[in-house]
VOBA-1610 file (N, C-alpha, C; in pm, whole numbers, padded with zeros to 5 digits, always signed):
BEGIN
Unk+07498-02975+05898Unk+07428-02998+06024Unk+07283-03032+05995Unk+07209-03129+06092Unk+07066-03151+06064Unk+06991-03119+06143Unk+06919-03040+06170Unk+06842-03024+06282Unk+06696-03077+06277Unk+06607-03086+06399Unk+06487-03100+06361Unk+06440-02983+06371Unk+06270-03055+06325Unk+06188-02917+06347Unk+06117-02933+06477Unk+06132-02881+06603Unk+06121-02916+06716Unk+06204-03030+06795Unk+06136-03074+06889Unk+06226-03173+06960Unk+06265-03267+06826Unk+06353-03367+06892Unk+06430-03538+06810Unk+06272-03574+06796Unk+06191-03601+06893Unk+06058-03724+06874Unk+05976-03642+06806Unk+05920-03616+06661Unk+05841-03549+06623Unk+05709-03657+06581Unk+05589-03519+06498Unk+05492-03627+06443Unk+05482-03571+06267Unk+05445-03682+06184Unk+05493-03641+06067Unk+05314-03681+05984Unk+05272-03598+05935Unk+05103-03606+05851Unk+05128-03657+05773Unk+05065-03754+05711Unk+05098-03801+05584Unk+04897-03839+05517Unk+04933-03813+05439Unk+04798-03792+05343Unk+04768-03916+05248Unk+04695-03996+05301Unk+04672-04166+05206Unk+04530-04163+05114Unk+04479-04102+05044Unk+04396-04099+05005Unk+04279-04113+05064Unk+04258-04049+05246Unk+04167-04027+05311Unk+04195-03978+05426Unk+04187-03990+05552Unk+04195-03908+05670Unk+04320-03937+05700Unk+04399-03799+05723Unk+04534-03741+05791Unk+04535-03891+05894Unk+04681-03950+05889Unk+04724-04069+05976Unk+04872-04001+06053Unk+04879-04024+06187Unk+05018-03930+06230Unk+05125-04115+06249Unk+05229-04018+06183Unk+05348-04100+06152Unk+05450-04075+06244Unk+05455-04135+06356Unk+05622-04062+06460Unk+05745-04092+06375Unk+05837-03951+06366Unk+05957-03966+06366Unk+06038-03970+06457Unk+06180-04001+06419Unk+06264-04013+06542Unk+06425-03993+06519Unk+06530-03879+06525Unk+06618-03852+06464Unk+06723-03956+06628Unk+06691-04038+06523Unk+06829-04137+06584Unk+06997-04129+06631Unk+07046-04066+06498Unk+07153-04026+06462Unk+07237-03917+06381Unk+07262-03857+06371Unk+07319-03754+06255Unk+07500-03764+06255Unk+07484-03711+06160Unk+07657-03717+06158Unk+07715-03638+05990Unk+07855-03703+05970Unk+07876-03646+05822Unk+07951-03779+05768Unk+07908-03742+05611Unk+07869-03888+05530Unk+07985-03841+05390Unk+08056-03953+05375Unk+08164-03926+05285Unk+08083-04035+05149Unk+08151-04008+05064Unk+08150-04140+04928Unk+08233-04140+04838Unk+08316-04234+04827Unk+08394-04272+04756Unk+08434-04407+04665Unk+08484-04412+04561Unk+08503-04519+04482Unk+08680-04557+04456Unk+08696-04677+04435Unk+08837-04684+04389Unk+08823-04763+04264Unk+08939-04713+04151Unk+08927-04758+04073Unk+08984-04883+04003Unk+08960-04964+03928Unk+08970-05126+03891Unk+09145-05124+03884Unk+09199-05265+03936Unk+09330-05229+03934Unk+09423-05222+03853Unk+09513-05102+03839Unk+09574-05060+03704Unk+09526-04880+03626Unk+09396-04902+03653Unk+09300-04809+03657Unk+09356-04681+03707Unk+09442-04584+03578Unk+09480-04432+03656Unk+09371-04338+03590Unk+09297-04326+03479Unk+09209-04315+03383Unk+09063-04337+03379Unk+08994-04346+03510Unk+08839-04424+03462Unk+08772-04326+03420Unk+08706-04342+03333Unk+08600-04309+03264Unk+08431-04287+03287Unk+08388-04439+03367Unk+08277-04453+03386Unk+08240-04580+03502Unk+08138-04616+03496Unk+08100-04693+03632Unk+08174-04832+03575Unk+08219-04908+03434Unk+08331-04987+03453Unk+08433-04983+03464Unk+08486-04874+03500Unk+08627-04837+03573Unk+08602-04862+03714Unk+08533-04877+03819Unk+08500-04866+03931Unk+08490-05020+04050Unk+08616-05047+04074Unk+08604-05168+04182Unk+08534-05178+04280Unk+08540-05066+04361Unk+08432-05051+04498Unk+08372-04935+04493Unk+08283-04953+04550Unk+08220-04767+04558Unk+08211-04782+04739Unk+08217-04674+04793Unk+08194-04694+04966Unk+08124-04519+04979Unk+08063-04557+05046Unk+07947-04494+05164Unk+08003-04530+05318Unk+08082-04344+05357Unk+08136-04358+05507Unk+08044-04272+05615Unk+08040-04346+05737Unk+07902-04259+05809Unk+08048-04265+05932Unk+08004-04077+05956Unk+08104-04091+06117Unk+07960-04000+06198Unk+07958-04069+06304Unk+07837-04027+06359Unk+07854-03857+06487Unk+07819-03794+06484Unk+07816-03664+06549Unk+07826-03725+06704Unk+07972-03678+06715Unk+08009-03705+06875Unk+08061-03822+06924Unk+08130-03889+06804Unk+08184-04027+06842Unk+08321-04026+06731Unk+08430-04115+06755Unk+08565-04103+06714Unk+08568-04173+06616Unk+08479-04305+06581Unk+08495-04412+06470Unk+08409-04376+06369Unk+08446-04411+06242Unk+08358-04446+06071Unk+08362-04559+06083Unk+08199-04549+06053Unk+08176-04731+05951Unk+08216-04648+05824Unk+08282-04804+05748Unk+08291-04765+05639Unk+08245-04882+05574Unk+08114-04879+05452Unk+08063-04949+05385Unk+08054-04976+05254Unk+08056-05096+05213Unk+08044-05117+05088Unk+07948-05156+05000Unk+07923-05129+04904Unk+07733-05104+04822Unk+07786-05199+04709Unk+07700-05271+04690Unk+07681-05358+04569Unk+07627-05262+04429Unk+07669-05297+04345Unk+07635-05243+04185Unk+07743-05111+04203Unk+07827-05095+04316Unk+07906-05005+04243Unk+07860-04840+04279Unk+07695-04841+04326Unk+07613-04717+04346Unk+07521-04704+04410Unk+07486-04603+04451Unk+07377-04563+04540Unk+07251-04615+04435Unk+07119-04679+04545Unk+07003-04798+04482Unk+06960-04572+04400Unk+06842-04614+04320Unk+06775-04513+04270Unk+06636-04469+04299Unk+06648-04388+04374Unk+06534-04369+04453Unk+06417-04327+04419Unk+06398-04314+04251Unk+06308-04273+04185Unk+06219-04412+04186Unk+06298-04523+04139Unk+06205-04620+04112Unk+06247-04741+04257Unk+06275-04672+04370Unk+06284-04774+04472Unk+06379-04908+04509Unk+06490-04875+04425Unk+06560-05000+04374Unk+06637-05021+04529Unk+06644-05158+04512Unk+06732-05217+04648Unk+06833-05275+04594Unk+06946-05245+04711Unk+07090-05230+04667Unk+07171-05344+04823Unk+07239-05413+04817Unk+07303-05488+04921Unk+07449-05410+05001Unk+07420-05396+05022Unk+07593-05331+05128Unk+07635-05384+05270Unk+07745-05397+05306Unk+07757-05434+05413Unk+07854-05313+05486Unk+07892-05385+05605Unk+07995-05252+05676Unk+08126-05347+05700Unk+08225-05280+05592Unk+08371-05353+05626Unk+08456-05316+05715Unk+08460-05262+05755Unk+08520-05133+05881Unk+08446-05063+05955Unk+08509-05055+06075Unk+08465-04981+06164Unk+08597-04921+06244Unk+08620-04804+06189Unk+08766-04741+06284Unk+08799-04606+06244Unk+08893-04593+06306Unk+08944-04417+06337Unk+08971-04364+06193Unk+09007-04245+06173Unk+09037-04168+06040Unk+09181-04252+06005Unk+09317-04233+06031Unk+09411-04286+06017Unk+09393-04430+05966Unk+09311-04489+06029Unk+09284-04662+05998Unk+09207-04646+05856Unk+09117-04564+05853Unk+09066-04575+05732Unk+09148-04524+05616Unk+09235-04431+05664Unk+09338-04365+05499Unk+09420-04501+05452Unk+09438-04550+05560Unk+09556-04692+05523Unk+09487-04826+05453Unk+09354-04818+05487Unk+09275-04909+05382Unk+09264-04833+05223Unk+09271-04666+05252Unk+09266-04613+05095Unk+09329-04556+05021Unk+09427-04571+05056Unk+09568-04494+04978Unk+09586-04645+04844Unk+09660-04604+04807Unk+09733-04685+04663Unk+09817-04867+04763Unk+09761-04984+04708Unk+09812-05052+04722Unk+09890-05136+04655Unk+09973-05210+04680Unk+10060-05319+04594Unk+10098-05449+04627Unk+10036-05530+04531Unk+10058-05698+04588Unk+10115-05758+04500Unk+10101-05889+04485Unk+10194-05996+04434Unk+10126-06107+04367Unk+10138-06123+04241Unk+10015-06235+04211Unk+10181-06350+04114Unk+10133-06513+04137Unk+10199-06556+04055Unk+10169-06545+03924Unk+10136-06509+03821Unk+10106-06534+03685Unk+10156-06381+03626Unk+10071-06258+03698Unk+10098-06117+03661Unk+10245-05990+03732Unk+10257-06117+03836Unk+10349-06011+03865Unk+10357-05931+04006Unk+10376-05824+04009Unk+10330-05679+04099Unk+10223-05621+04031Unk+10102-05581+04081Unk+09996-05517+04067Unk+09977-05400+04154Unk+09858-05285+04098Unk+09831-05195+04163Unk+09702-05186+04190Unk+09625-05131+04324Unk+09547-05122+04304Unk+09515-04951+04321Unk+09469-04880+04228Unk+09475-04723+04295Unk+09421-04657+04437Unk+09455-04561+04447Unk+09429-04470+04601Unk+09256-04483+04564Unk+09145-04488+04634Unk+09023-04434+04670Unk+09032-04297+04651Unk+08924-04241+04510Unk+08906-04132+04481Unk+08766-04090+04559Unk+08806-03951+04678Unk+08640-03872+04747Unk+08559-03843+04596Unk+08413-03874+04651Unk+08327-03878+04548Unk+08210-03763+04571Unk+08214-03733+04697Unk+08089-03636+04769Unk+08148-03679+04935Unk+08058-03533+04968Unk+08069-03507+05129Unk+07940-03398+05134Unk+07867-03457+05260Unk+07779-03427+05283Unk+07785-03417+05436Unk+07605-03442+05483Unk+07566-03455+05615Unk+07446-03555+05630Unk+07450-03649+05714Unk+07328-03760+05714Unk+07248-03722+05811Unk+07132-03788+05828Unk+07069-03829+05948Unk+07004-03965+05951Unk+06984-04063+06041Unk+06923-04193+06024Unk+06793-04117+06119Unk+06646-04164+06098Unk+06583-04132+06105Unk+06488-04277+06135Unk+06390-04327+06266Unk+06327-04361+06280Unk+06190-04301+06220Unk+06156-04369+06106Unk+05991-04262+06064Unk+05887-04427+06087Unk+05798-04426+06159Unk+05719-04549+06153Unk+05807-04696+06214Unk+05797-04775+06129Unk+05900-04891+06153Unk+06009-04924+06049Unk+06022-04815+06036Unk+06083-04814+05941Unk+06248-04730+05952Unk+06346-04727+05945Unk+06465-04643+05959Unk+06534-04604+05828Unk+06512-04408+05829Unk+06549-04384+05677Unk+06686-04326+05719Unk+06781-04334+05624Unk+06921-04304+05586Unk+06873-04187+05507Unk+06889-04032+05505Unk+06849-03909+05442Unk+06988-03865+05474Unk+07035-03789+05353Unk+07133-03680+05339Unk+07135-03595+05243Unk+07221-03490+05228Unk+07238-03407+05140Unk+07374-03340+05123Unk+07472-03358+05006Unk+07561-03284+04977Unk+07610-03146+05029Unk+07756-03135+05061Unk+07785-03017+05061Unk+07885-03004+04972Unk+07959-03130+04923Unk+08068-03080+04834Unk+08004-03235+04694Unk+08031-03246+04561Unk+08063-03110+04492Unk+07953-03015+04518Unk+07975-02867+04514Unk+07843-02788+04516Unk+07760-02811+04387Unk+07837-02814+04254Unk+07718-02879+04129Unk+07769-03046+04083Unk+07680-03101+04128Unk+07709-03264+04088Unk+07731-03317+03960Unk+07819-03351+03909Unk+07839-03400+03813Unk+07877-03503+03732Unk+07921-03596+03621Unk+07914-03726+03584Unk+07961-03776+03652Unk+08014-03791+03708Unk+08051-03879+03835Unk+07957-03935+03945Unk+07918-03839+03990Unk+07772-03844+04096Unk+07627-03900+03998Unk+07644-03842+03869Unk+07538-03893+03805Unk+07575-04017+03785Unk+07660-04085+03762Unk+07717-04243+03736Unk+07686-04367+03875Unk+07732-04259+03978Unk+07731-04339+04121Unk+07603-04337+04208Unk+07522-04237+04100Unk+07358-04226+04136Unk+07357-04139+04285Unk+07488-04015+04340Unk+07497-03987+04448Unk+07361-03837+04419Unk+07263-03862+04440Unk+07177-03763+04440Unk+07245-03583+04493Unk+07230-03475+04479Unk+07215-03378+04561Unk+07165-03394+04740Unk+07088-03456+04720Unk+07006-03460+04843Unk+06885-03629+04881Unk+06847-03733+04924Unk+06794-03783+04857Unk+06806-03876+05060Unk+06669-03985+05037Unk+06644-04085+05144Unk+06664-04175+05076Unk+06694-04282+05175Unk+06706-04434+05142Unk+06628-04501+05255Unk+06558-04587+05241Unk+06522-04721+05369Unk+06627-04807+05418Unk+06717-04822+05551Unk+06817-04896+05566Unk+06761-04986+05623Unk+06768-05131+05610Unk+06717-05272+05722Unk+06860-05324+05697Unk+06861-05330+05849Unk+06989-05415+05877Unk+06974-05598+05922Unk+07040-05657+05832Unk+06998-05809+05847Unk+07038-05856+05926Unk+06999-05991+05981Unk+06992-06088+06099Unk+07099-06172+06062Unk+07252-06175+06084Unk+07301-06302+06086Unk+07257-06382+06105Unk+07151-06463+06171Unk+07122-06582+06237Unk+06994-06631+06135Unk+06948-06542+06063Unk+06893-06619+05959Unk+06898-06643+05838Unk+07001-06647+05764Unk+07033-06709+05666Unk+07018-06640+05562Unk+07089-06622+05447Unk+07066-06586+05296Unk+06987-06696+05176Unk+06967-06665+05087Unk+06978-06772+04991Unk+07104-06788+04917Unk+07099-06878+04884Unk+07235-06934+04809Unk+07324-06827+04725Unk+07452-06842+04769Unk+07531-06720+04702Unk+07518-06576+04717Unk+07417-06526+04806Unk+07401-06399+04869Unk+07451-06332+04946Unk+07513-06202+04972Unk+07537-06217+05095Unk+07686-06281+05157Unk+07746-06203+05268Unk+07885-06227+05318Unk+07891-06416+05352Unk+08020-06444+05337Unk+08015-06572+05446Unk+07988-06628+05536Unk+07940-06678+05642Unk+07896-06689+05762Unk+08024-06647+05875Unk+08128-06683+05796Unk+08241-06660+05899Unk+08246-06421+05877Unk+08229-06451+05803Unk+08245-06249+05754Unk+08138-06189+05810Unk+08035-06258+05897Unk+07921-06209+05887Unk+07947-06144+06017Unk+07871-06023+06085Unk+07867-05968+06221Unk+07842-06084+06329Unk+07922-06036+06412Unk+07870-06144+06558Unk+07820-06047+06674Unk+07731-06018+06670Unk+07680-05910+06772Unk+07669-05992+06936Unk+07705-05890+07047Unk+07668-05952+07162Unk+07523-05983+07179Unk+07475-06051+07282Unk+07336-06117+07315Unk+07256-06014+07311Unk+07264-05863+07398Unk+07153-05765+07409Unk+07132-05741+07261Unk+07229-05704+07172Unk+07227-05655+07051Unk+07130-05745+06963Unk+07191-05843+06946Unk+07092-06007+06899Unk+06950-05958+06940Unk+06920-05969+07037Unk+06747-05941+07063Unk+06688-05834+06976Unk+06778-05755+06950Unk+06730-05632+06840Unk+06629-05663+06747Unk+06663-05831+06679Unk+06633-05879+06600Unk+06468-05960+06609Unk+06446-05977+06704Unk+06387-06046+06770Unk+06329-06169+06672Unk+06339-06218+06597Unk+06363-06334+06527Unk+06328-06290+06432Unk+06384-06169+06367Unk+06315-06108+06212Unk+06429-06111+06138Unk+06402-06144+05996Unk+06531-06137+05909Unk+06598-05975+05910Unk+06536-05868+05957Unk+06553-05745+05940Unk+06537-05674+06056Unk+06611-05594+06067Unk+06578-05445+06226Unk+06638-05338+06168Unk+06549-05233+06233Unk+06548-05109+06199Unk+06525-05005+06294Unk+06560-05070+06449Unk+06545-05013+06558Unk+06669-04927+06606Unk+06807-04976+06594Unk+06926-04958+06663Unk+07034-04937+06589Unk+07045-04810+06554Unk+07184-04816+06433Unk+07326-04810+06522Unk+07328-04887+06649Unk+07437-04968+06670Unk+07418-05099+06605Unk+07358-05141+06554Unk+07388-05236+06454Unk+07452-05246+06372Unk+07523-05126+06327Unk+07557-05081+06233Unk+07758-05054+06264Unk+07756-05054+06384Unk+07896-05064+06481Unk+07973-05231+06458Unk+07912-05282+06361Unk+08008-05406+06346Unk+08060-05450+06235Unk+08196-05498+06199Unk+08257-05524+06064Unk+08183-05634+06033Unk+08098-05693+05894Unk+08045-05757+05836Unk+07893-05742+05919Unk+07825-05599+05931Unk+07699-05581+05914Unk+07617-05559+05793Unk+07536-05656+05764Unk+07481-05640+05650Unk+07369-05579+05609Unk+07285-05531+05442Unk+07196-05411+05522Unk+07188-05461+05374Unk+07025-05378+05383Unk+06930-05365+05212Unk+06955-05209+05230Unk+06962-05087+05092Unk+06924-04985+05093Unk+06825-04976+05001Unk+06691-04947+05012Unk+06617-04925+04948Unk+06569-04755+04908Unk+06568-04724+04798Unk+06547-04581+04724Unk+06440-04540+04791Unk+06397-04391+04815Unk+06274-04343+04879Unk+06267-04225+04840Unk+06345-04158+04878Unk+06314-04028+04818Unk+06452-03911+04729Unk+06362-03805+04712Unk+06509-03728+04624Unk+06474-03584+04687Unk+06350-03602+04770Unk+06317-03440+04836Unk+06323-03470+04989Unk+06410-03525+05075Unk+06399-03551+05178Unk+06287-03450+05288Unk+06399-03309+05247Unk+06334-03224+05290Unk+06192-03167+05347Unk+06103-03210+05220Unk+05951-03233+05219Unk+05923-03402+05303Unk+05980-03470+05270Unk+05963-03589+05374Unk+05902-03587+05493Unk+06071-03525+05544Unk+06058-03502+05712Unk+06043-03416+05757Unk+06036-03415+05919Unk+05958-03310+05972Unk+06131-03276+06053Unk+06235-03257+05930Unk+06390-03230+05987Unk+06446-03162+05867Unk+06539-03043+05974Unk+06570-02947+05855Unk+06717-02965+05847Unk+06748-03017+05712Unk+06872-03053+05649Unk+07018-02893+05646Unk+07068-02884+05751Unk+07166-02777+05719Unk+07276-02814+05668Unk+07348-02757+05612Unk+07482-02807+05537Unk+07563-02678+05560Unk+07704-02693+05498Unk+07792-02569+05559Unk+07891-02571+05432Unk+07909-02444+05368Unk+08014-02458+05248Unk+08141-02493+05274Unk+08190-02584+05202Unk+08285-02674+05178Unk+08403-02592+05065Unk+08478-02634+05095Unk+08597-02577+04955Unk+08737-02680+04955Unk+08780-02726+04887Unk+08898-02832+04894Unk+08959-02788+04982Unk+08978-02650+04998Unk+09101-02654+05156Unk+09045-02660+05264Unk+08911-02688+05265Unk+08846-02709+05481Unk+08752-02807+05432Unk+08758-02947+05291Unk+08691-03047+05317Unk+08688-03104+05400Unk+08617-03122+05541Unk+08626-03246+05596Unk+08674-03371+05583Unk+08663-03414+05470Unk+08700-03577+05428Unk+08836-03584+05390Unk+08912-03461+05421Unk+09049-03462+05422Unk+09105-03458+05597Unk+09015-03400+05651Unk+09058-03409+05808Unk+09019-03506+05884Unk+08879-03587+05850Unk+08835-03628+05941Unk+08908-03782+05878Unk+08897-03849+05748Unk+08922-03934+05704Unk+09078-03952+05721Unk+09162-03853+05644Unk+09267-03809+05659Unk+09318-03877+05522Unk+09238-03826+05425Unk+09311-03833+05320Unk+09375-03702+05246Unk+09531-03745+05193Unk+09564-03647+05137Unk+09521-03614+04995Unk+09486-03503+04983Unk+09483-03479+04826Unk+09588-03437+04746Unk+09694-03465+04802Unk+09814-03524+04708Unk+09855-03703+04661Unk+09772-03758+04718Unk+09730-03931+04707Unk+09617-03960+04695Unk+09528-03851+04644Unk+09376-03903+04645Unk+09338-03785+04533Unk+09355-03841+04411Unk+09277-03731+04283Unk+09143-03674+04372Unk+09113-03561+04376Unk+09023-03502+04443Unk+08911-03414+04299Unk+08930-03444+04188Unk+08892-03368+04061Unk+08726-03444+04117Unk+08676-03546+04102Unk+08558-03638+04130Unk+08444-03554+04245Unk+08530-03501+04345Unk+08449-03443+04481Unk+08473-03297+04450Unk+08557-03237+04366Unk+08542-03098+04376Unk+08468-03024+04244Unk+08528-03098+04115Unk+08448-03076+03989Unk+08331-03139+03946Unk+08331-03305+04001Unk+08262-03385+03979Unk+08276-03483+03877Unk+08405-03471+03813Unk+08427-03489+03676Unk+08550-03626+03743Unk+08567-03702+03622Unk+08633-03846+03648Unk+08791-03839+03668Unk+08798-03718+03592Unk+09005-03687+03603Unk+08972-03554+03543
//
């Protein structure tokens, strides 16, 4: 759970190498935040971050029925020590059931190889988020509740203990550079009110219904690893244990089809 410290609209001090400047925050959203990876296909064995086809970051928001479920470029969360920006978009947007059936074990058909596999989506961490209006800016902050000690796994996928990101969500309507970035046809088509969000900026950071559409695209940029001290919002979490994970109820994956060793030990198998 996240609470603030006082009301949602707070004011946050921040110290610039001269007179106290007040920074409004603004707890937008909260909810609980899954992460998971699946591994390369064939892949019963991974080892390390080249075993790893997708990595996904799932946000289900407090008081609503659907997950986005998103996908992060490099495989991992950006590193928030040195600020790194990371590309992700949102491939889904739907109920728990809809999402187990995108992550269970699949099987297709290729002419040259045959029948292929691709493995079940192994849980990687479960936590609690909050999106956070601070300035003009909108931070993505969370913190773990399961594994309780993080381990090579989380250190591989860069899933911090606790840690902020900067989310800007991009403007379909203005363009990538070459080879960047979804297709134009993959890209979000937001209705007209939504569109204005944008107001002719490659980026917004006002409305995380933006974030409610399949092929929404987004920078995460690294910020912090002490959220805590950040904001003027107090991060609660609630102990977790493989038999009352959330990300088995809410997602609805079984952990008889989903190696669960990654989210409970932290460890790869």
């Amino acid at each position: 759970m996240l609470s603030a410290i006082g009301p949602d609209m707070v004011s946050a001090r921040q110290r610039r190498g001269g007179p106290q400047t007040e920074i409004s925050e603004e707890i937008l959203e909260k909810g609980d935040i899954y992460f998971g990876f699946r591994p390369r296909i064939e892949e019963d064995n991974p080892e390390d971050l080249t075993d790893v086809q997708r990595f996904y970051m799932v946000m289900k928001p407090e008081g609503r029925p659907r997950l986005r479920v998103a996908v992060l470029g490099r495989k991992r969360l950006p590193e928030a020590r040195d600020h790194e920006r990371i590309w992700g978009f949102i491939e889904a947007v739907k109920a728990g059931p809809a999402v187990e059936d995108e992550f269970r074990e699949h099987h297709y058909t290729t002419k040259t190889r045959g029948e292929r596999r691709l493995p079940p989506v192994r849980p990687a961490g479960e936590g609690v988020y909050a999106l956070i209006k601070r300035g003009r800016n909108l931070h993505l902050t969370y913190e773990l509740e399961l594994p309780e000690r993080p381990g090579e796994v989380q250190e591989e996928l860069n899933i911090e203990r606790q840690a902020a990101h900067i989310l800007s969500i991009k403007n379909p309507e203005a363009g990538s550079p070459s080879g960047a970035g979804l297709p134009d046809r993959d890209q979000a088509h937001y209705p007209k009110p939504l569109e204005q969000e944008f107001r002719g900026r490659r980026f917004a950071s006002e409305d995380p219904q933006l974030l409610d559409y399949e092929g929404a695209q987004f920078i995460l940029v690294g910020a912090r690893t002490d959220p805590e001290r950040a904001y003027a919002i107090d991060i609660e979490t609630e102990h977790e244990t493989a038999r009352n994970a959330d990300i088995f109820r809410q997602l609805k994956m079984s952990p008889r089809e989903h190696p669960i060793d990654p989210l409970i030990k932290g460890e790869w198998k």
